[in-house]
Structure formats: C-alpha cells, structure tokens
MOPAC internal coordinates of N, CA, C and O (Angstrom, degrees):
PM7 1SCF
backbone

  N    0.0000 0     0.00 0     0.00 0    0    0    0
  C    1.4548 1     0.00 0     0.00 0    1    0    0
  C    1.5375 1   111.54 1     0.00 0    2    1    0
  O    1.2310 1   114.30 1   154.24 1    3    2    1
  N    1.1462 1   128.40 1   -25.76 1    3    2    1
  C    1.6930 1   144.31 1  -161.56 1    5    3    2
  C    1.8013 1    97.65 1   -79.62 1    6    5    3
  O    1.2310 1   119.15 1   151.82 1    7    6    5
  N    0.9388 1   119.22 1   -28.18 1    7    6    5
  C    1.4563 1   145.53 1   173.63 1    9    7    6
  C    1.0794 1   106.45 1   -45.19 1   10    9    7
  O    1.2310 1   126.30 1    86.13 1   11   10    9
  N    1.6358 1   105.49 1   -93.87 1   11   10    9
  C    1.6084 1   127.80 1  -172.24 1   13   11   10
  C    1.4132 1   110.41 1   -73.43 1   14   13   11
  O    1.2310 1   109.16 1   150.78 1   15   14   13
  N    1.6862 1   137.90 1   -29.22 1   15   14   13
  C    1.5854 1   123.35 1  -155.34 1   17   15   14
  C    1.3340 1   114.44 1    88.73 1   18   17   15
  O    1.2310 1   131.25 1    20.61 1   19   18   17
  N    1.4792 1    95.89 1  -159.39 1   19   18   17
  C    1.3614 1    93.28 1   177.91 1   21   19   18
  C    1.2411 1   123.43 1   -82.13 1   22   21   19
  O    1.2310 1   107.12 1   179.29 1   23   22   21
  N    1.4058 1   141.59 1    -0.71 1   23   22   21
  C    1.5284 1   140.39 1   138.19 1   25   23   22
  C    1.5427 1   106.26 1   -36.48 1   26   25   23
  O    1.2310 1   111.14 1   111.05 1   27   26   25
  N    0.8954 1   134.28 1   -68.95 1   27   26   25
  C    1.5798 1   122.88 1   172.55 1   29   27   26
  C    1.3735 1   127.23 1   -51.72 1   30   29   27
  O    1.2310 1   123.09 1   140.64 1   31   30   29
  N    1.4767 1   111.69 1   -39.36 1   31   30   29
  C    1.5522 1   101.31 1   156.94 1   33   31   30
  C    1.2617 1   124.71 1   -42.43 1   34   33   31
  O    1.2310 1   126.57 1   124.82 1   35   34   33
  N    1.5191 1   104.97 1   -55.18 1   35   34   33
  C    1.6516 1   118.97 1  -165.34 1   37   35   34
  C    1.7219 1   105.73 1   -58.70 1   38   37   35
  O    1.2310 1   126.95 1   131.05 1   39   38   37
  N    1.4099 1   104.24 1   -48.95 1   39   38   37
  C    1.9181 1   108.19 1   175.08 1   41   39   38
  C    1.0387 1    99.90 1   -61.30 1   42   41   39
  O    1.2310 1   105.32 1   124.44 1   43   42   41
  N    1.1670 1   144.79 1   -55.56 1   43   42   41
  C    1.4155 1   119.54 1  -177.68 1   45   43   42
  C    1.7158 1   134.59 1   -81.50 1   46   45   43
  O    1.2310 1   126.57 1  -167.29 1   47   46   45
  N    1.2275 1   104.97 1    12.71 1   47   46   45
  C    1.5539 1   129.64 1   168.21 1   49   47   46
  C    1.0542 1    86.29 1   -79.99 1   50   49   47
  O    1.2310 1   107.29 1   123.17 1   51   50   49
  N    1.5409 1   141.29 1   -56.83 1   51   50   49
  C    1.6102 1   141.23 1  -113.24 1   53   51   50
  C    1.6483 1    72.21 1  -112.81 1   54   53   51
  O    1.2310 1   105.96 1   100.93 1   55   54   53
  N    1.1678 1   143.66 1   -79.07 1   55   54   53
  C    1.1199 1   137.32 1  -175.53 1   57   55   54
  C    1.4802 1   128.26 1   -29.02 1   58   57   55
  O    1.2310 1   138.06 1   121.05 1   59   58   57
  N    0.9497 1    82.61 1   -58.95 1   59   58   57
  C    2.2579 1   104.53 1   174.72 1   61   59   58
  C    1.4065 1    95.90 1   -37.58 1   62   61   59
  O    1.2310 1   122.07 1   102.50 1   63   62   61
  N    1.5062 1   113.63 1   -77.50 1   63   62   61
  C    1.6835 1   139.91 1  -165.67 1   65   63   62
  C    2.0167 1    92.95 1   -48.69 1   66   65   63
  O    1.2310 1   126.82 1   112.29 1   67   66   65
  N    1.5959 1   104.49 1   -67.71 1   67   66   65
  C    1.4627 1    92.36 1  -167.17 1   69   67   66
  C    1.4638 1   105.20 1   -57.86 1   70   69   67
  O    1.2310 1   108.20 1   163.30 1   71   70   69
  N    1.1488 1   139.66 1   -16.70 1   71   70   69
  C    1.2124 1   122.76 1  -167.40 1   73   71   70
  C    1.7289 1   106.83 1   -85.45 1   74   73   71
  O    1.2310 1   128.62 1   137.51 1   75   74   73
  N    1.4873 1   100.99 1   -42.49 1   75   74   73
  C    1.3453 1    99.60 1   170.47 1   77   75   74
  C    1.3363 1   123.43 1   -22.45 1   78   77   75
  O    1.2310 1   130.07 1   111.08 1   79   78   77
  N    1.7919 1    98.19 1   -68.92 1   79   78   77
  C    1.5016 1   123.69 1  -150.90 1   81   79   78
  C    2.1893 1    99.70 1   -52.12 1   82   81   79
  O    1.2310 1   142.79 1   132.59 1   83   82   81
  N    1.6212 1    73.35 1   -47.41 1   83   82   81
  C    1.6340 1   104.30 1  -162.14 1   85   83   82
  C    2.1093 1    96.81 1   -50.87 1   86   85   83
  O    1.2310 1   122.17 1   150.42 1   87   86   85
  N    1.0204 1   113.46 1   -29.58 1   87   86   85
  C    1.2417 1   120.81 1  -172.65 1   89   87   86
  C    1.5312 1   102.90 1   -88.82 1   90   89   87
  O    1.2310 1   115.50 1   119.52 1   91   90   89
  N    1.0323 1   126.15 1   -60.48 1   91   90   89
  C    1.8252 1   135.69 1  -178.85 1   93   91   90
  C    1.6814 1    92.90 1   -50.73 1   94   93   91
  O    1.2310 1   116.90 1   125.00 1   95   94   93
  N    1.2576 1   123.49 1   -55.00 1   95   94   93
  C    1.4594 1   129.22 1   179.36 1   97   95   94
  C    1.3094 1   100.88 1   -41.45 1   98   97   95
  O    1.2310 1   107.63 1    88.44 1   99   98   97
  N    1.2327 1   140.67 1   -91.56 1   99   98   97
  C    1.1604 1   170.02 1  -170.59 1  101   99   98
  C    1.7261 1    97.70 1   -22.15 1  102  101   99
  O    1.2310 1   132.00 1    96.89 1  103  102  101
  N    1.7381 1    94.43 1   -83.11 1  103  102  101
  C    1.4387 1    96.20 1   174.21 1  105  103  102
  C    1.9516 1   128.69 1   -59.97 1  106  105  103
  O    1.2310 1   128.85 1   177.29 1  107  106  105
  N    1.7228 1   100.55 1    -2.71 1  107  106  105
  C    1.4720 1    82.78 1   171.99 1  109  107  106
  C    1.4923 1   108.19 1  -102.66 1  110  109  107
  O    1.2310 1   124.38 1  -175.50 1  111  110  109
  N    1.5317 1   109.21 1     4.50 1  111  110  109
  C    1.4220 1   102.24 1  -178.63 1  113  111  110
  C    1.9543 1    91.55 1   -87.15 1  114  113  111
  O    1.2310 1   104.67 1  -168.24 1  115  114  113
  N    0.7308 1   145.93 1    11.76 1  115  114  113
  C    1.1537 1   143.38 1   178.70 1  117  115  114
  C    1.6115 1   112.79 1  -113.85 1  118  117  115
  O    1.2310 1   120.01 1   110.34 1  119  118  117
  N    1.3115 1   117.58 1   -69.66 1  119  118  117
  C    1.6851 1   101.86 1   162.52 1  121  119  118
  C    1.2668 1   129.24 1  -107.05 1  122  121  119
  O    1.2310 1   117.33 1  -148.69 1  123  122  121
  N    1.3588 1   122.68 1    31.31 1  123  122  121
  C    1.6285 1   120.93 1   146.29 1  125  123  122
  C    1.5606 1    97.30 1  -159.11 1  126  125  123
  O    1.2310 1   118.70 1   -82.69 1  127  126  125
  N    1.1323 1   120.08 1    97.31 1  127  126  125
  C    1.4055 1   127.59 1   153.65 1  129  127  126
  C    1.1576 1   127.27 1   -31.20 1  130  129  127
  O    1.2310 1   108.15 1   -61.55 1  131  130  129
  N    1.2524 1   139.74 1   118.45 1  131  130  129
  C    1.2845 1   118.97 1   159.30 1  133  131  130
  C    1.8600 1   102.99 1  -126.01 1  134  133  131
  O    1.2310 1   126.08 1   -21.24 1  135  134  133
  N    1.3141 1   105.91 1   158.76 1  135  134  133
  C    1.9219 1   121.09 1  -160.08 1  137  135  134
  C    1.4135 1    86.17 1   -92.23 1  138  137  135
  O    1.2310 1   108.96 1  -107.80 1  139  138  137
  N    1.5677 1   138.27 1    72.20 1  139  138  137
  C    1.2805 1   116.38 1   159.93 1  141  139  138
  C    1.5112 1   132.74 1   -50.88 1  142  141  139
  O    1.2310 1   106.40 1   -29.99 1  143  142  141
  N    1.4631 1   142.87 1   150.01 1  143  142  141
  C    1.1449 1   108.92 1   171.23 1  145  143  142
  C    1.6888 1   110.32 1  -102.14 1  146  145  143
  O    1.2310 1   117.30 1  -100.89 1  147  146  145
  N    1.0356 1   122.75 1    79.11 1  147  146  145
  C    1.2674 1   158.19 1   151.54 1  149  147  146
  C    1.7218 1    93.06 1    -2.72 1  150  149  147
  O    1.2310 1   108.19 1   117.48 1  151  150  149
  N    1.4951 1   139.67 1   -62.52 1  151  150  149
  C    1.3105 1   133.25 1  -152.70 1  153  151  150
  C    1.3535 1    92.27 1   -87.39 1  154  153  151
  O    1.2310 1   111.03 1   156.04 1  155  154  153
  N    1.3282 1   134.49 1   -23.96 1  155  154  153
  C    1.6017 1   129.96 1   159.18 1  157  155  154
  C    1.6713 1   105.04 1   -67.12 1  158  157  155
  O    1.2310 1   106.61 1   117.96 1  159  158  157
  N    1.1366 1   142.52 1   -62.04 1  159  158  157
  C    1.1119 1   138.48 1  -166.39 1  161  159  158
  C    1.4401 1   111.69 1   -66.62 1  162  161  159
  O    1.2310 1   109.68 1   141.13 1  163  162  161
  N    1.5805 1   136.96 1   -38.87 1  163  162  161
  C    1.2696 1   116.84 1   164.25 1  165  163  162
  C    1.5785 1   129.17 1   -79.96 1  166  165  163
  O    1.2310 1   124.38 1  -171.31 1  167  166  165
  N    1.5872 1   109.19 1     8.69 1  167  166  165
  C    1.4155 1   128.11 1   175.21 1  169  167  166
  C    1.5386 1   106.49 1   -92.39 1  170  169  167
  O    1.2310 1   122.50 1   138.86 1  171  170  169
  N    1.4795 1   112.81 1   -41.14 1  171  170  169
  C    1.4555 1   110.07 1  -179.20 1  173  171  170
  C    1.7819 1    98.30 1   -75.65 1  174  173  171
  O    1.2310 1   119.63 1   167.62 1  175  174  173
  N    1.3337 1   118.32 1   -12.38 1  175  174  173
  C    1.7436 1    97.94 1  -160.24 1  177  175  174
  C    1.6081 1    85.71 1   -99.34 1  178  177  175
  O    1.2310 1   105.94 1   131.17 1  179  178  177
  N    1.5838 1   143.71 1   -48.83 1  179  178  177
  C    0.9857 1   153.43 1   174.39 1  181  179  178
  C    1.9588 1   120.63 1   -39.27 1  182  181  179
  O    1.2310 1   126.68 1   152.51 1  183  182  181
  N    1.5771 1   104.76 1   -27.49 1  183  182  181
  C    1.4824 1   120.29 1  -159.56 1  185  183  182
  C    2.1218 1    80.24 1   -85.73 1  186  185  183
  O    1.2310 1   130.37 1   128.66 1  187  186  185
  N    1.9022 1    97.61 1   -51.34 1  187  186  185
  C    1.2940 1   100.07 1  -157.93 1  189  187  186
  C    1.8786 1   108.21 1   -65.88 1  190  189  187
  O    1.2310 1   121.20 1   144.83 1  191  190  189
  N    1.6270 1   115.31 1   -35.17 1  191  190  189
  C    1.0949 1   109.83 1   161.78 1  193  191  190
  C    1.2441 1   151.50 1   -35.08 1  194  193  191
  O    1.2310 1   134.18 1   133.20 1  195  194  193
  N    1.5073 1    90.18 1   -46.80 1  195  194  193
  C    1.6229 1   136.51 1   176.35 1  197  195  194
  C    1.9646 1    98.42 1   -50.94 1  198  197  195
  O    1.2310 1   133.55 1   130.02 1  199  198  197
  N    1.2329 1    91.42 1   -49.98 1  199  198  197
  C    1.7412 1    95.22 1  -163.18 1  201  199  198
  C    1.2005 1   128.66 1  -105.81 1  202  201  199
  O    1.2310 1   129.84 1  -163.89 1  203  202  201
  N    2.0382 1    98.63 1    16.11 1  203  202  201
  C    1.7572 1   112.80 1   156.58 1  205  203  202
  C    1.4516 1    96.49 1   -87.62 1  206  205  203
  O    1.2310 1   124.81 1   117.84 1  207  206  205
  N    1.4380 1   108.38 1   -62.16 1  207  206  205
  C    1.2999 1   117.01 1  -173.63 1  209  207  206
  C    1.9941 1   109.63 1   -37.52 1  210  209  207
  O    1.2310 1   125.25 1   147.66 1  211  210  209
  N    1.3661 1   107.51 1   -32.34 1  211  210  209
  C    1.7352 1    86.69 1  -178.61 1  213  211  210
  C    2.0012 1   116.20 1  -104.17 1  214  213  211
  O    1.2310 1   127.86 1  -172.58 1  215  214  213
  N    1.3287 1   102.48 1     7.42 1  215  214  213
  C    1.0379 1   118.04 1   175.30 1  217  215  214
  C    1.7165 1    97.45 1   -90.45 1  218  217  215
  O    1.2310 1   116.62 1   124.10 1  219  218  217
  N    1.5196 1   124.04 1   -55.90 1  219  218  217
  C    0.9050 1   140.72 1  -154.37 1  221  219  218
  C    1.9951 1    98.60 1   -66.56 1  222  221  219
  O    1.2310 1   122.80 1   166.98 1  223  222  221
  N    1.3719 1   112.24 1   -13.02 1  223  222  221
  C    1.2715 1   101.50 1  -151.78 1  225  223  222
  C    1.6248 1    83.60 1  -134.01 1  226  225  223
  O    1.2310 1   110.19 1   175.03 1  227  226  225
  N    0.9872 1   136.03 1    -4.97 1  227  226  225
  C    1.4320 1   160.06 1   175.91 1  229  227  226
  C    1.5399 1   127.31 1   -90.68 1  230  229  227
  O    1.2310 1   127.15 1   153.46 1  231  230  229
  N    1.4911 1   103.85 1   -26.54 1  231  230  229
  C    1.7585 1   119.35 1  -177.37 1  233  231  230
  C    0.9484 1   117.64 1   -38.46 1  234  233  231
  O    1.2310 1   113.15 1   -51.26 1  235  234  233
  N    1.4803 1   130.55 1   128.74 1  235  234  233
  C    1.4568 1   124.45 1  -176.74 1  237  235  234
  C    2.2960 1    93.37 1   -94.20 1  238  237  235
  O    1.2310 1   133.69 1     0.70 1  239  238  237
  N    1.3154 1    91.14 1  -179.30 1  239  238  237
  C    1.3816 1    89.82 1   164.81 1  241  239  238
  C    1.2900 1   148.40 1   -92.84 1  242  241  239
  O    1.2310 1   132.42 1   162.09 1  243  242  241
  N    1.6888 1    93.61 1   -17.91 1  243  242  241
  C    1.4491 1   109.32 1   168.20 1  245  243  242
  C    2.2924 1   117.80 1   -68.39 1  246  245  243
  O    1.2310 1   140.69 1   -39.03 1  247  246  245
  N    1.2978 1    77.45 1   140.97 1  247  246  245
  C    1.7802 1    93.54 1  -161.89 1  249  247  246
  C    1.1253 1   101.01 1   -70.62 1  250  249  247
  O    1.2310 1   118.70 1   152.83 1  251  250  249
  N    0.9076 1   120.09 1   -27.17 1  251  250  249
  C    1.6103 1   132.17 1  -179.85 1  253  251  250
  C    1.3612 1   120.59 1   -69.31 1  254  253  251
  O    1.2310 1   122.06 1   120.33 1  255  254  253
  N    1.3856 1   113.66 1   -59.67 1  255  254  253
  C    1.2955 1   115.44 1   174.11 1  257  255  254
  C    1.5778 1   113.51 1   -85.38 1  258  257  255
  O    1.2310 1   114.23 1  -173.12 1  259  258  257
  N    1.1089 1   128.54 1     6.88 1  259  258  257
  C    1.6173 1   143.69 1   159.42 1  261  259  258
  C    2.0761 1   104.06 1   -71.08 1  262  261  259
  O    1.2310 1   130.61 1   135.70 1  263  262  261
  N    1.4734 1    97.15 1   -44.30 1  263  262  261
  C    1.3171 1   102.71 1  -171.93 1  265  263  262
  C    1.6587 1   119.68 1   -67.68 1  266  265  263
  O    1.2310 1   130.30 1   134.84 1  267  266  265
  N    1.8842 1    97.74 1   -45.16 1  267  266  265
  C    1.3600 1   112.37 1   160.22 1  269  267  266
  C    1.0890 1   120.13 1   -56.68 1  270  269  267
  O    1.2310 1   100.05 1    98.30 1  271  270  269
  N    1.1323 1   153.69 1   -81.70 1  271  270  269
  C    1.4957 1   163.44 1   108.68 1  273  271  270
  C    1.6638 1    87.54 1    58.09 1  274  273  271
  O    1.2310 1   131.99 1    86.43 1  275  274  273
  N    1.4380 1    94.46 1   -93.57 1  275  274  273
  C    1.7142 1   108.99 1   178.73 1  277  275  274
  C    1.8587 1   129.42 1   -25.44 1  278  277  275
  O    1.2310 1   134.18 1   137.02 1  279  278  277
  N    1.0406 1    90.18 1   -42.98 1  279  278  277
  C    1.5909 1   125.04 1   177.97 1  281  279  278
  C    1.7708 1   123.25 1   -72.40 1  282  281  279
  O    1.2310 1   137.16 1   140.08 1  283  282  281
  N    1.0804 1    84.37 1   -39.92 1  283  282  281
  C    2.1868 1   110.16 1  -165.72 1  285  283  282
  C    1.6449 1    92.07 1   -94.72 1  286  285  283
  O    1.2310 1   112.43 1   105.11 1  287  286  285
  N    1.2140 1   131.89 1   -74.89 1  287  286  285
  C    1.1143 1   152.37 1  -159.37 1  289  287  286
  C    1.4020 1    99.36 1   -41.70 1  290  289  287
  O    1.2310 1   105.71 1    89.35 1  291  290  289
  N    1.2628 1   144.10 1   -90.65 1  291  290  289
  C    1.2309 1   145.02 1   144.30 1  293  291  290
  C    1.6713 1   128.04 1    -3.28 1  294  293  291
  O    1.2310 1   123.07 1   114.03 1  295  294  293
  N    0.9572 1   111.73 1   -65.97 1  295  294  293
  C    1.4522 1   111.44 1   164.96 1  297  295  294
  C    1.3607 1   109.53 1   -35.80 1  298  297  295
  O    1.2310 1   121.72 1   110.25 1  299  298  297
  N    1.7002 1   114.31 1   -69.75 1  299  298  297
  C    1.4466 1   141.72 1  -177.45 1  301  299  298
  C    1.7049 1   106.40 1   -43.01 1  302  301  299
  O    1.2310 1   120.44 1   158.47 1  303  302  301
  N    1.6766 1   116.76 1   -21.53 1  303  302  301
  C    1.5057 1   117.11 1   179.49 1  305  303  302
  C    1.2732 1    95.44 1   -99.47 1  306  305  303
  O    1.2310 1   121.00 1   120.26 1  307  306  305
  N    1.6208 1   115.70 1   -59.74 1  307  306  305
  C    1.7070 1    94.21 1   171.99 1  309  307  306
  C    1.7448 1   138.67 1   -32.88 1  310  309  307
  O    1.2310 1   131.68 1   142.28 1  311  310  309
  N    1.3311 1    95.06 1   -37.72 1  311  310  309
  C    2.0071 1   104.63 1  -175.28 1  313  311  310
  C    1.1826 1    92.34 1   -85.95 1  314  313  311
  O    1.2310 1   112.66 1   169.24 1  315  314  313
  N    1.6387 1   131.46 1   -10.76 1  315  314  313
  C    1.6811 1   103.00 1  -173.67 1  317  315  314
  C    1.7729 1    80.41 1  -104.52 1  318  317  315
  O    1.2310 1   102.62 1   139.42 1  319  318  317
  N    1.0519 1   149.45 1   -40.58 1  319  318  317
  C    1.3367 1   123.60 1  -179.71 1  321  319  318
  C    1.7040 1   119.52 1   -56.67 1  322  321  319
  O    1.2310 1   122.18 1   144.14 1  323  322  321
  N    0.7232 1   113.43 1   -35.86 1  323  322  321
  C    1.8510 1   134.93 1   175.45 1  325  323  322
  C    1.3157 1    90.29 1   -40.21 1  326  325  323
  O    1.2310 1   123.34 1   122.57 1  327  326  325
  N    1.5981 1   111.19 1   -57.43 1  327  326  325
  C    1.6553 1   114.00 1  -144.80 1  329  327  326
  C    2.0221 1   103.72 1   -85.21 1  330  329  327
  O    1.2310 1   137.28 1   151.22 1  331  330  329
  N    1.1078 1    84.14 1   -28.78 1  331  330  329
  C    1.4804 1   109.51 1  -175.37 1  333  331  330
  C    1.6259 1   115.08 1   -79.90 1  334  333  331
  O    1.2310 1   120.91 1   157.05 1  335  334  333
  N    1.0080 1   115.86 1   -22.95 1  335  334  333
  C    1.5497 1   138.84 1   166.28 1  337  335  334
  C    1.6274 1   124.08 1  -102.43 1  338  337  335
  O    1.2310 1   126.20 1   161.43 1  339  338  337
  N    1.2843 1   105.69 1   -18.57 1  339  338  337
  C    1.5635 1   117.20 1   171.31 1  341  339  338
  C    1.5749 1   121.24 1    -2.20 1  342  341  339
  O    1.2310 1   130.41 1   100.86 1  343  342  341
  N    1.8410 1    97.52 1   -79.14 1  343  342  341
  C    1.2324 1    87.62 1   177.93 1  345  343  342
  C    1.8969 1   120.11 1   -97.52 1  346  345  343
  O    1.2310 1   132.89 1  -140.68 1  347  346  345
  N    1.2520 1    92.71 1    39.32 1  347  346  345
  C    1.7746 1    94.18 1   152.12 1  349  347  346
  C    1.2738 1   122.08 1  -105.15 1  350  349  347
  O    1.2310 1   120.86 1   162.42 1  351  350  349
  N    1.6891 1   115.97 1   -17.58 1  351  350  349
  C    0.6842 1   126.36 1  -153.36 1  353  351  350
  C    1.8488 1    94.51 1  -105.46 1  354  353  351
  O    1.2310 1   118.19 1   150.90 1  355  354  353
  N    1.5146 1   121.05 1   -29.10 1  355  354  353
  C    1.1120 1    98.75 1  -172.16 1  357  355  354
  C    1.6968 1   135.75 1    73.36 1  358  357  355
  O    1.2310 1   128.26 1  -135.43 1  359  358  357
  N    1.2486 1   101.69 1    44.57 1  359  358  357
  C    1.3212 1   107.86 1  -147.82 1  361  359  358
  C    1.9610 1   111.71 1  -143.26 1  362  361  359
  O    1.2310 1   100.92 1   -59.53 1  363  362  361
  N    0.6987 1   152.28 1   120.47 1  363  362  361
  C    1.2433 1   158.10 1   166.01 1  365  363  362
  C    1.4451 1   110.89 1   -60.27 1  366  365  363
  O    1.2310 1   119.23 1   -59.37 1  367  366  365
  N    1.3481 1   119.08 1   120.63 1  367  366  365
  C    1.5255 1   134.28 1   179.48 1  369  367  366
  C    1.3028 1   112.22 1  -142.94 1  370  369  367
  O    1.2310 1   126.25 1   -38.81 1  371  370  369
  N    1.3070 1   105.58 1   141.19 1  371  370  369
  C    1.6114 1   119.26 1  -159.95 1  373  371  370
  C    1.5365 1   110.47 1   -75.62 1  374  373  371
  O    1.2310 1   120.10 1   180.00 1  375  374  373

C-alpha cells in the first residue's frame, strides 16, 4: 500500500469488502437460502453503470451543468427504480 497511496488503500478496502460479501454469500446460500431475484439486481446495477459511464464520457465543460447533471441524474434513477419496483416495494408514490 506505501507504494501506490491512497489508490492502494482504496483496492484493498474494495478487496477486503468483496471478499467479505463473497464469503457471507456463499455461506448463506448453504444454511439459509434466500431466492434473490438476481435478473432484477444485475439489471438495476448494469442500467446504473450504464449511466455513469455515459455521463462520465459525455461531460460537457460547463460546471454548472456538470453540477445539474450530477444532481438530476440520480434522483431520476432513484424515481425510476421506485416506480419500477413499486409493487415489491409496497410503497405509495406520487
């Protein structure tokens, strides 16, 4: 880590955590199952990827509309997952 900075911190945060997860996963698919629905969850993580990556590669220069952008964009994925999840979610939306 003394090497890289805090890029090496951060990989090995990111490592630590995935390994965690990757282990708790593992062992709960073995003594308590649970039915994730998995083709929603790599659709919601893939949609949200999808829409750094075209913002991210899309940036205009003005700070302003970088800030909006930044700001709007997110929200705009939250209310469409909300709406899109509704009734899993059980939830009242305006």
């Amino acid at each position: 880590i003394p090497v890289i900075g805090y890029t090496g911190s951060a990989l090995a945060s990111v490592a630590c955590y995935g390994t965690m997860s990757a282990v708790c996963w593992l062992w709960g698919r073995k003594y308590l199952p649970i039915p994730y629905p998995w083709t929603r969850i790599i659709t919601h993580l893939l949609v949200g990827v999808g829409l750094i990556l075209i913002i991210e590669k899309n940036r205009p220069d003005n700070d302003t509309v970088n800030l909006v952008i930044n700001v709007v964009v997110p929200i705009l994925y939250i209310v469409l997952v909300a709406v899109l999840e509704k009734k899993k979610l059980d939830i009242k939306i305006i």
